[in-house]
N, C-alpha and C positions, 0 to 999 in steps of 0.2 A: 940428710937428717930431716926427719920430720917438724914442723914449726908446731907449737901450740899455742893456742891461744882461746878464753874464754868463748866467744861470744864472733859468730861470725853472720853481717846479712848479707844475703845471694840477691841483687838487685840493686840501682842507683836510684829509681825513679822515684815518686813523690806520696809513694806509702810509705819505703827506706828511709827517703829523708825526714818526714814527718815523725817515722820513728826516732832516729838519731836523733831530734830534738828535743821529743818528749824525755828521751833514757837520758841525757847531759843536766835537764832542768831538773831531773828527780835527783841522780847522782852524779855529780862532775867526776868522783872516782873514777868511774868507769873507762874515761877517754883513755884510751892504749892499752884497752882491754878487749876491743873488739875491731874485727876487719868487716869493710863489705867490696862484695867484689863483683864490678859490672865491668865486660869488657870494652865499653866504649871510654873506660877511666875517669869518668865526672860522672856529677850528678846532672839527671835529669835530660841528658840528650837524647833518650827515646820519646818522650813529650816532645820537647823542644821541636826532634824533626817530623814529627806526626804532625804539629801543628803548623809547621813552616808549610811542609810539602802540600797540607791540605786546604792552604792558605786560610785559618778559620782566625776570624778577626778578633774575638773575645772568648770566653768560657764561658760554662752553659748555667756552672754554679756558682752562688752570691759570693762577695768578699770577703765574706767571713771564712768557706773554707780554702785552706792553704796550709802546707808545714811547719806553719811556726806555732808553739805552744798558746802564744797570746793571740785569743781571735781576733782582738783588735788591729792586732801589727801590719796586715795588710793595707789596711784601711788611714792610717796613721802614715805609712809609705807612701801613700797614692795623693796625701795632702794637695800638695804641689801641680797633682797631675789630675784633677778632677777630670777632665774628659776622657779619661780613659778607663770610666767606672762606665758601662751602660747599663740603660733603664732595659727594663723593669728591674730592680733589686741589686744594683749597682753587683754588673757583672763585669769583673776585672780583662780589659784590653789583654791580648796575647803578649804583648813586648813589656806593658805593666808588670806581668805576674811572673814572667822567664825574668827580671830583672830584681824582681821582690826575692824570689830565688834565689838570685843570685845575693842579695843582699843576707839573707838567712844564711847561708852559706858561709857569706863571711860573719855576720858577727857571731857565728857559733864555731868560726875556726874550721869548718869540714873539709876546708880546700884539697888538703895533702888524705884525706881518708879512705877514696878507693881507690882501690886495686886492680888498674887492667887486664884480670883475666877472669874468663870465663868457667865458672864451676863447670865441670864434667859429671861427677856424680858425688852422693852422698849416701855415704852407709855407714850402721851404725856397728859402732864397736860395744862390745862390753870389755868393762874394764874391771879389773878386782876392786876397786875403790867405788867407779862409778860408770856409768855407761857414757859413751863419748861418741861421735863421726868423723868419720874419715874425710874429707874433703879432697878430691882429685880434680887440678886445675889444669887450665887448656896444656899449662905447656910441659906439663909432665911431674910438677910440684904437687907435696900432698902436704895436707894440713888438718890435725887432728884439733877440734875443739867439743866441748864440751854443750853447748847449743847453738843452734841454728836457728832463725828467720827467714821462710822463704819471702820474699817482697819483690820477686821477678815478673810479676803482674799473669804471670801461667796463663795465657788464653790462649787458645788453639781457632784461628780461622774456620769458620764455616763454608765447607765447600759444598755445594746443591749438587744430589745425582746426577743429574742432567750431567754434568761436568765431566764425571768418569768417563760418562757414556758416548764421549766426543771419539772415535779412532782414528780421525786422520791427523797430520801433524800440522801443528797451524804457527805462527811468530807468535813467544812469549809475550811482549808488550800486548797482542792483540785479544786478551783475555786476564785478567788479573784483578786480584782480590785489593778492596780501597787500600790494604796497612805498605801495599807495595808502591804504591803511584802518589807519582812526587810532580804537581800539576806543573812545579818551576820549568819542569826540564820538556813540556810538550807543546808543540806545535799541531793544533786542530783544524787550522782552518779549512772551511767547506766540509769535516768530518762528520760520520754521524757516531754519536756514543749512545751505549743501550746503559743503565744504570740498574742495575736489581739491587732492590731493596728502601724501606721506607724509612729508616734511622737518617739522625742530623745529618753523619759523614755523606749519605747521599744525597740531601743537600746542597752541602758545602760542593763537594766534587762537582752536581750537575751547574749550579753556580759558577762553579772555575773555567767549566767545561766550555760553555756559554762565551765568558767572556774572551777564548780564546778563539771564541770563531766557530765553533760545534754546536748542530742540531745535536739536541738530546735529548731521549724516552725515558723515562723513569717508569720502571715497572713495579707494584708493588702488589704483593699476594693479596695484602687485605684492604679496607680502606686507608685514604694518610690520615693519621693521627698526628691530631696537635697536641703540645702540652709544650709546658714552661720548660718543666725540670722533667728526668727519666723517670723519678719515682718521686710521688707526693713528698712535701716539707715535712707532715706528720712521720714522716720516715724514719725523720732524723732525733726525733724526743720519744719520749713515754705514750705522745697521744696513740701511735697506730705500735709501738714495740712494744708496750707493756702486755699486749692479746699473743704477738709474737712470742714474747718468751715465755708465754705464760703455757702455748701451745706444745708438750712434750712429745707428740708426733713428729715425726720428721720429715715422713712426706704431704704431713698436713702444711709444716712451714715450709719446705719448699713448694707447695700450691701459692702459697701468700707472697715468696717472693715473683714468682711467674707473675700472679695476678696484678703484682704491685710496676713492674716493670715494664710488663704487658707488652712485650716487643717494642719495637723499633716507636720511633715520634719525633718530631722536630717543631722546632720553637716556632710559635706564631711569626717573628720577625724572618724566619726560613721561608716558611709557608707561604707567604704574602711577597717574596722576591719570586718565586717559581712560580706563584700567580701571575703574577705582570710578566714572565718569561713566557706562560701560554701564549699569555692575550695578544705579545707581540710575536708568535709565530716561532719564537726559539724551541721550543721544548711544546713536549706533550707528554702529559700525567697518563699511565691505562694503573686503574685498581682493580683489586680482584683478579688478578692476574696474574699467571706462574710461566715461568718458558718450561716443556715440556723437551723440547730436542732441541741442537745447536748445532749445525755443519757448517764448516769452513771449505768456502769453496776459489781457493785460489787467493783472492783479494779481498776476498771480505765474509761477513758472516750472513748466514741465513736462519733467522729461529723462528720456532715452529712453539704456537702460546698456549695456553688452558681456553682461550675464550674463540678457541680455533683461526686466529690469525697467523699470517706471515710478515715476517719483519724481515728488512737485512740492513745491518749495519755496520761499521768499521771497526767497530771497539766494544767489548760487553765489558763493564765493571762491577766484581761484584762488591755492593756493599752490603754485605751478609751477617756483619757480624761475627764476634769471638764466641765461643762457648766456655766452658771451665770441665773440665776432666780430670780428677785425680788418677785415675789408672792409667791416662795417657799422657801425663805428666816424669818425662823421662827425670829427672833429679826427685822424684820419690818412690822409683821402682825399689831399691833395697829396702827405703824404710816399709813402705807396703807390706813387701818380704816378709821384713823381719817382726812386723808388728801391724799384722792384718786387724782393721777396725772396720766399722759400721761406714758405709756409701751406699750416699741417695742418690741416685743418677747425676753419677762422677762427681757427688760435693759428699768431702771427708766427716762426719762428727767428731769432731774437735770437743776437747772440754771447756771448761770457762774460760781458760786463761788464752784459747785458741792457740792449744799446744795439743800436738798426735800423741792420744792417749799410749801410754806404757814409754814413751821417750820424751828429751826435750828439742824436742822440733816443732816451732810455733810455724804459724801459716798468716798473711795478711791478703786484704784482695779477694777478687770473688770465690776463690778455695775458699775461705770461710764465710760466704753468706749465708749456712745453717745457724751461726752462733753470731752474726753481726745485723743480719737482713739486708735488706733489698740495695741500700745502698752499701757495701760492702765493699765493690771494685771503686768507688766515687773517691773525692779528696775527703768526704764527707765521711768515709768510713775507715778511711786512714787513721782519723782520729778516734773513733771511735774504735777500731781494734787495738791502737797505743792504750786506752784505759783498760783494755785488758790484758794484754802480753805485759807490758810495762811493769803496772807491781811484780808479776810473777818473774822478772828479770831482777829485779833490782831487791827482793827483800833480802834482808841481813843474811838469813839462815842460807842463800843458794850463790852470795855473794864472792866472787874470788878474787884471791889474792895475788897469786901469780902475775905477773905484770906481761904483757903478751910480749912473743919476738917477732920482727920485721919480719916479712915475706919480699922477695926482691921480686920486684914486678919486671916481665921479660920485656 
């Protein structure tokens, strides 16, 4: 038998949850009205291990953002724990904010909420009443609801041609993109590691890399960029969105999100550790720099640069970066299908409510930075897309009644 149930989100992490906050504090009705379903069965353990593995000591944005409704509530938790707010703009410690979590968690009761399984797909049904989605879960369960949230963060790894272009066969660990390397489980020592790319997580990594005994190159196509935050604070109010939304073009705003983002950058307090890792001989910065060919010869790597060098080293990491692609977004190939819309190189137009126009299937995350901007994928836009999927979830007129049935998680 098919389960139904209103309102289902695909994702545990800290869009999901920040959602689930905002929809309980508008209407408590709602709770056993809606599933979300991540297959690691809690919330937030794709954070949690991203940050673990990548050993990153604090977050990059202030304490004010976070999943709880009241911006305060962070900040109010961390009373006790002053040191674990760092300057500049009291940026919450990693153990701080996984524990603050967990505290949201509980006084909103989420504990029992998701669902260890992995959505498979989702296609939409019509219904004689009203249009509905099918939902096909890992382990062979379908469940028909009525709307959907995607909030599974959709990023797709950035792999560089070079990569393709390797034909011989080399050890997996000796090539891999940052979301895979988990620096707890590595032994470097006397290694050399090659680092592509100029975002924080490269950073963090050549940092870890470092301290376990590893020479490391950091290669970056353009110069390194510093900056506090990914994208200016004006981001996040009317100062620099009110030109945004005011802008009806679409590939005008996604220029302003590009511009706004402007690749990769890492914090001054980044910057300034992988300085002193020069000075003492550990690492070396090359900018303006691309690898152009990679051969694995036996034990180690050989690459071949843009500024016409040769390098060989032990280990290449990419830290490349995700991108956002709605058409290579496999949980939205039927709705595509079924209800082809407007895409600006792979970001959907969404309407206000950041629901796919002709159904209801809302999007959080960088799938909607056309209708949120630049900060979009941030904690920062979490909240900011709650103000808009939110009412369109909760007003009287779209409210159900139907009380949802259990799904038995495998």
């Amino acid at each position: 038998m098919t389960k139904k149930i209103d309102l289902a989100i695909v994702g545990a992490g800290p869009h999901a949850l920040t959602l689930t906050t905002h929809l309980l504090q508008k209407r408590q009705s709602i709770r056993g009205k809606f599933l979300v379903f991540d297959p690691s069965g809690g919330w937030m353990s794709g954070w949690n291990q991203q940050f673990a593995a990548l050993e990153i000591p604090h977050l990059r944005s202030p304490a004010v953002h976070h999943p709880d409704p009241n911006h305060f509530a962070l900040r109010k938790f961390a009373e006790s724990r002053p040191d674990e707010l760092f300057a500049p703009y009291d940026l919450p410690g990693t153990q701080l904010f996984e524990d603050f979590c967990q505290d949201v968690i509980r006084v909103w009761q989420l504990q029992e909420l998701v669902t260890p399984l992995a959505v498979k797909s989702i296609e939409p049904i019509s219904h004689h009443l009203r249009p509905q989605f099918r939902l096909s879960l890992q382990d062979g369960q379908e469940v028909t609801v009525r709307r959907v949230v995607l909030a599974n963060g959709s990023a797709q790894r950035q792999i560089p041609d070079w990569v393709k272009e390797i034909h011989t066969a080399y050890p997996q660990d000796r090539l891999c993109h940052s979301q895979t390397i988990d620096l707890r489980k590595l032994q470097l020592m006397g290694k050399r590691v090659l680092i592509v790319g100029g975002g924080l997580t490269s950073g963090h990594l050549a940092v870890g890399a470092i301290a376990r005994g590893a020479k490391v190159q950091l290669m970056i196509r353009r110069q390194l960029s510093e900056k506090l935050f990914d994208a200016e604070p004006g981001w996040l109010g009317p100062k620099y969105l009110k030109d945004f939304f005011a802008q009806s073009d679409w590939e005008q705003r996604l220029t302003m999100i590009q511009q706004a983002r402007n690749g990769g950058s890492m914090t001054p307090a980044i910057a300034t550790q992988l300085r002193r890792q020069v000075r003492s001989g550990n690492m070396k910065i090359d900018e303006n720099c691309q690898i152009l060919k990679a051969q694995w010869l036996d034990e180690n790597w050989r690459v071949e640069c843009s500024d016409g060098s040769q390098n060989e080293c032990d280990y290449i990491w990419l830290s490349t970066g995700t991108k956002f692609d709605v058409t290579t977004e496999p949980l939205l190939k039927d709705v595509l299908a079924a209800h082809p819309i407007p895409i600006v190189k792979g970001l959907p137009v969404l309407d206000s409510c950041l629901r796919w126009p002709g159904c209801e299937l809302f999007i959080m995350g960088g799938l909607a930075a056309l209708q949120v901007g630049p900060t979009a994928r941030n904690l920062s836009g979490a909240r900011m897309a709650c103000e808009k999927i939110v009412p369109a979830i909760v007003k009287p007129s779209v409210a159900f009644s139907r009380s949802a049935t259990g799904i038995k998680a495998s």
